[in-house]
C-alpha positions in Angstrom: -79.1 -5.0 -76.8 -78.9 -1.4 -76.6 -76.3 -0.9 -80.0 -78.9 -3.9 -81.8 -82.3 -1.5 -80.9 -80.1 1.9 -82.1 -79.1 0.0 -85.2 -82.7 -1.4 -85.8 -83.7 2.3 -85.6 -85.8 3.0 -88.4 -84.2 5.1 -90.5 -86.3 3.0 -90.8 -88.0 5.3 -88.9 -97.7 11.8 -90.4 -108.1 18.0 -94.0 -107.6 21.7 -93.5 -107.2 23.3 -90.0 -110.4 24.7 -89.5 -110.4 27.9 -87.6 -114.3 28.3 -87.0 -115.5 32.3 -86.3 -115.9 32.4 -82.3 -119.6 33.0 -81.0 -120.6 35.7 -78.4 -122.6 32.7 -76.9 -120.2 30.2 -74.9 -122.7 27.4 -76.2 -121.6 28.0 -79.8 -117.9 28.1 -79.1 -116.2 25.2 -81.0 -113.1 23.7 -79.2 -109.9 24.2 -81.6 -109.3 21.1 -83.9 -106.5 18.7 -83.4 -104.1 19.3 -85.9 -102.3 16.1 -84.8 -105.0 14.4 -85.8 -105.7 15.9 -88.8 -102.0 15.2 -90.0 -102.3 11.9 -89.0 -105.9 11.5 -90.3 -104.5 12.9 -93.7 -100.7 10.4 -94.1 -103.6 7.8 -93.3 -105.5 8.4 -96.3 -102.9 7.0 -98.9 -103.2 3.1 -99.2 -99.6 2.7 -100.5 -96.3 4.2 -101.0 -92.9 3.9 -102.6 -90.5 6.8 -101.8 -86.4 7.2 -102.3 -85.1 8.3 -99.3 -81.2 9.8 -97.8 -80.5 9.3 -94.2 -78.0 10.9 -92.4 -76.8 10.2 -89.0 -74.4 12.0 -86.8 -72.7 9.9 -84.2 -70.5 11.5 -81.5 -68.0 8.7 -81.2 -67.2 9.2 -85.2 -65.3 11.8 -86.6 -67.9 12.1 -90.2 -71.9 11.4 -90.8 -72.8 8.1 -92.2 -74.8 8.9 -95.1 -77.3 6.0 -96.9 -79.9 5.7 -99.2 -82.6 3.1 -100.9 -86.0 2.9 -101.2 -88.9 2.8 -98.9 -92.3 0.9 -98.9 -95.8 0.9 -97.4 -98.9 -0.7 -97.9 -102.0 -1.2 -95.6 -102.3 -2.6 -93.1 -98.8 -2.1 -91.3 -96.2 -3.4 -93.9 -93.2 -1.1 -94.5 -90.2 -2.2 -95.9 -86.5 0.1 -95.4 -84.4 -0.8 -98.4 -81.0 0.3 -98.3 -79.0 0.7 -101.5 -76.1 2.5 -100.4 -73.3 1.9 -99.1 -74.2 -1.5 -98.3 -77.4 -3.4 -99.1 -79.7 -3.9 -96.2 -83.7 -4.2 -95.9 -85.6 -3.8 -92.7 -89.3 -5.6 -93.3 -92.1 -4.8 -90.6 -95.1 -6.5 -90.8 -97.5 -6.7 -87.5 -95.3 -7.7 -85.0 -92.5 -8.8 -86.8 -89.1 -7.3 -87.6 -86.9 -8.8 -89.9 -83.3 -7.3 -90.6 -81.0 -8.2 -93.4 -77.7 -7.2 -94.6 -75.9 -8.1 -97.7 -76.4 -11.8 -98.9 -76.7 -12.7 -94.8 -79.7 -14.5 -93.0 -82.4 -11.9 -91.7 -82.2 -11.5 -88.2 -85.8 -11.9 -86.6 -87.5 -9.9 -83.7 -90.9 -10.2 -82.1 -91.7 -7.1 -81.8 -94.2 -7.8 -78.8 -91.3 -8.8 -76.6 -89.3 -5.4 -77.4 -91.5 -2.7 -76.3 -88.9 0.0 -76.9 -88.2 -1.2 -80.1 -92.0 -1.3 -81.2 -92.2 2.6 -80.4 -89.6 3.4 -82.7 -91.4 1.4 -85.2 -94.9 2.7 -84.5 -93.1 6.6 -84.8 -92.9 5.9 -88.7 -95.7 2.9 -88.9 -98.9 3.9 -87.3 -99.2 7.7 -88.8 -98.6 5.4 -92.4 -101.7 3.9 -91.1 -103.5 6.8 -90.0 -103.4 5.6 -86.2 -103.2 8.2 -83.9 -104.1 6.1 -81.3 -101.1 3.8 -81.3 -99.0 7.2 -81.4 -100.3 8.4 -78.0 -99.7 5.2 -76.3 -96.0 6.2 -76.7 -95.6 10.0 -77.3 -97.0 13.2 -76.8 -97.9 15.0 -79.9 -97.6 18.7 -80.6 -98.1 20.0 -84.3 -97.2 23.5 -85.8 -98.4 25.0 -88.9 -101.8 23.7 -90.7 -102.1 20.4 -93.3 -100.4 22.0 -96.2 -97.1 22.0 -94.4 -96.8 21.1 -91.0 -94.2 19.5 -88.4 -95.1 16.9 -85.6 -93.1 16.8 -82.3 -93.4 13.2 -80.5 -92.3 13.5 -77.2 -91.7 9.4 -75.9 -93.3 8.2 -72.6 -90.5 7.7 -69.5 -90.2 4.6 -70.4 -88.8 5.8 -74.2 -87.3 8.6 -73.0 -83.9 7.0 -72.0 -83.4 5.9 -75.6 -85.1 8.9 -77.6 -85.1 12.2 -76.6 -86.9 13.3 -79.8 -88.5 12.5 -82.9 -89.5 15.6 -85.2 -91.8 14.9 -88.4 -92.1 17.8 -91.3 -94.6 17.2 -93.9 -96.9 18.8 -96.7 -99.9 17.4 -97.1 -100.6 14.0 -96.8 -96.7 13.0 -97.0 -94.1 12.7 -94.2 -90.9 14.6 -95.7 -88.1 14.5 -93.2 -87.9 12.4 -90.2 -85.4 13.7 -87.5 -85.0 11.3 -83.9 -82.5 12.7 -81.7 -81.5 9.8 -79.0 -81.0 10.0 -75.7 -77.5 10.4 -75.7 -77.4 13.5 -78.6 -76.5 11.3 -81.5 -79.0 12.2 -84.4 -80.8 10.6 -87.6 -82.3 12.8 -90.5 -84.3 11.0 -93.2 -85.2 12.9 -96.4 -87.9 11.0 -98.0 -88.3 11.6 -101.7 -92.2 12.5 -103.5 -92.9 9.8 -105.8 -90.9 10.0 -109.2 
């Protein structure tokens, strides 16, 4: 189960910072804004998407990087689609609670994603800032953002119950788009996805 929820890994798998002039009165001071939530606020904005993408990922027990590429897909509400191209055809289809997994000219493998809840993190990581839901974010991670909405990185931190399969996951953007997606498992062994701006 452990290898099947790795593999199902999404490679699958994010409003300007306002920096208001402090007051001398404490009842004018603003609180900082959330850049998290302005990131998230921002990725949420764009309806659809359709984006190459390269993965990478580094696995300790092998002696070279497994490299892949293909397309992926989003449209609102909480459809994204993981087409791999290269080396071996392969599309990962999530739509609400379903995961669907095929490779090659095989049957799709099926998964409720309500029964796997470690699973459905990984999912939401690249799903709900698609959908602008910050919401279903913190239910699994703890967010930290550097920079400001022009070009920004997002740390999600999982929950102890996600922490013994993901250590990591690391999100740099520009704008409204997600540009490289970098989880780091539990056990060290690391996936980079370079997503492509629209052609």
């Amino acid at each position: 189960m452990k290898n099947h929820k790795r593999a199902l890994a999404p490679a699958l798998m994010a409003l300007a910072l306002l920096r208001g002039a402090g007051s001398a009165h404490a009842q004018d001071v603003q609180p900082p804004p959330d850049l998290a939530a302005a990131i998230i606020a921002r990725i949420g904005m764009v309806p659809a998407r359709h984006n190459a993408f390269h993965e990478s990922k580094h696995i300790a027990a092998l002696t070279h990087d497994l490299d892949s590429s293909g397309e992926l897909i989003y449209a609102r509400p909480g459809h994204v689609q993981k087409i791999t191209r290269e080396p071996r055809p392969e599309t990962l289809i999530v739509q609400g609670a379903t995961l669907s997994l095929a490779r090659g000219q095989g049957p799709a493998r099926v998964v409720d994603l309500s029964h796997h809840a470690q699973l459905a993190a990984l999912v939401e990581a690249i799903r709900a800032p698609l959908d602008g839901d910050i919401t279903a974010l913190r239910h699994d991670y703890t967010l930290a953002a550097q920079g400001d909405v022009a070009h920004w990185t997002l740390q999600l931190t999982p929950q102890p119950a996600m922490a013994r399969y993901v250590r990591t996951i690391t999100i740099d953007g520009q704008n409204n788009a997600m540009t490289v997606i970098r989880v780091v498992q539990a056990n060290g062994d690391t996936q980079v996805m370079r997503i492509d701006p629209p052609a």
